[in-house]
Phi, psi and omega in degrees: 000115189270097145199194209226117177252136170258090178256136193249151198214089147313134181227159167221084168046078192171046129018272156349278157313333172279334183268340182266349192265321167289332177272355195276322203260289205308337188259010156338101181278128170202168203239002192216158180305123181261129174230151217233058171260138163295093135320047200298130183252089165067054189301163166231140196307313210268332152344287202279324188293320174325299182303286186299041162238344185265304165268055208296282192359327189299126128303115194219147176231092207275138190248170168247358163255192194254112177264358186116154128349257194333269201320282190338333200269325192256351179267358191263309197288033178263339212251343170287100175241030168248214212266348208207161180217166183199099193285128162185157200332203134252345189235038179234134166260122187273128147305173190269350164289344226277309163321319194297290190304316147346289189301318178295307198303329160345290211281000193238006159234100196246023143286354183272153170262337163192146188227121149315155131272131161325095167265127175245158181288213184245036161216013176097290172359132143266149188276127179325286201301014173311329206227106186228185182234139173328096173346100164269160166304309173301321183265356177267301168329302192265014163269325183291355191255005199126307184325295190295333162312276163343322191225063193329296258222357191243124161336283183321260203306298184280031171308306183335282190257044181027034202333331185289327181271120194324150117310352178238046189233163201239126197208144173254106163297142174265313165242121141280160202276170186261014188273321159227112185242089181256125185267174155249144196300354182266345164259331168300335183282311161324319186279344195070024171075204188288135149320074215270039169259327158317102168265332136237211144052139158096319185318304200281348174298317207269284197309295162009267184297339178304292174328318208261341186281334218252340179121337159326152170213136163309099186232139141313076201245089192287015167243034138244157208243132143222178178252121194235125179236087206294149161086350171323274173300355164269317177339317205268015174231098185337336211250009186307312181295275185341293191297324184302297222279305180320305181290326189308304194273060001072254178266038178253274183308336190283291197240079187253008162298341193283341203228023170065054189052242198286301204318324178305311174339285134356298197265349161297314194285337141275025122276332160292356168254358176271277183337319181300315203282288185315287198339301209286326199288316182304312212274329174286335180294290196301000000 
């Protein structure tokens, strides 16, 4: 198999997690070159030099502030000249086919523009948000109230994550996540990497609908697996609901056609700001 995969990894103060995430892509079966850059988000020297000595292969690029997801991600991607990229987590474990499998499906559908994967929590679980549908007033209404939860497997309530379409199944999708989002490198660069007013949360919704502008199309490929041990890196940052809630209105002002212009906006952004309020008061309670 002839190509060349870049996977690029933000990591923000999760060590730990970054290190079972690097050693899960070395025990990886592939047919191909890997190259490896580390965004360190607010390194700490002795931290990281432990891992690049554990990993000389790595390429890392250390900020001394937290510059974001988004940015961080365009700042690796200036630096990718093989055939394919691969945005993901620090707080993922690779099955060991998944690069394999990924790359072939790449090189054998070249409509796709970016392709998901099947994410389970560290209990096995599967995660909704491998697959999701753009974000509506209606289908943003029953995940924040609950609904969609309740009602995993139902179209109607569960449009969000497209509770109806099998998971372990290969689906052409409208968004996917950004914890393993793999491209061929030449539509990411076309789209201009991640929208970096997105500091975190929201991005990859935003790359989506980018991906899909281009002519593209978005897939889902559910019979490969990795493991997402969601919320690590947002846990160390205090300021994580502001940024979740934030990108949500964001991407409110970005695409308020979707949402049935200004009024619609407007009355989302006073439920996303309530849903905040409770958030911040329960988290203060506990």
């Amino acid at each position: 198999m002839s190509a060349l995969l870049t996977i690029i990894i933000v990591h923000y103060r999760v060590y730990h997690h970054l290190d079972h995430c690097l050693a899960s892509i070395q025990q990886s079966r592939h047919s191909f070159r890997v190259d490896i850059i580390v965004v360190d988000n607010e390194y700490s020297p002795e931290d990281q030099a432990l891992l690049a000595t554990k990993y000389p292969s790595v390429q890392w690029l250390s900020e001394p502030q937290n510059i974001g997801f988004a940015k961080a991600n365009n700042l690796a991607l200036q630096m990718v000249d093989t055939d394919y990229v691969l945005f993901l987590n620090p707080d993922t474990l690779l099955s060991t086919d998944v690069l394999q499998r990924s790359v072939e499906y790449l090189q054998a559908n070249s409509e796709v523009g970016a392709l998901g994967v099947q994410m389970r929590n560290i209990q096995g679980a599967f995660l909704p948000e491998s697959k999701r549908e753009i974000p509506t007033i209606k289908g943003s209404f029953f995940k924040l109230t609950g609904l969609a939860e309740r009602f995993p497997g139902s179209a109607f309530f569960n449009s969000y994550a497209l509770g109806h379409l099998d998971s372990g199944e290969v689906h052409k999708v409208p968004v996917l996540a950004g914890a393993f989002m793999m491209m061929p490198t030449s539509v990411a660069k076309k789209a201009g990497g991640f929208d970096d007013s997105f500091f975190m949360y929201g991005e990859d919704i935003d790359m989506s609908l980018r991906v899909m502008a281009q002519g593209k199309e978005n897939h889902y490929l559910g019979t490969a697996v990795i493991t997402h041990i969601k919320g690590a890196s947002s846990k160390q940052n205090p300021d994580y609901l502001n940024h979740f809630y934030g990108s949500m209105k964001i991407f409110l002002d970005k695409y308020p056609h979707l949402y049935g212009g200004k009024s619609g906006v407007w009355l989302l952004k006073i439920f996303i700001q309530t849903i905040l309020f409770v958030s911040r008061s329960t988290k203060k309670n506990k």
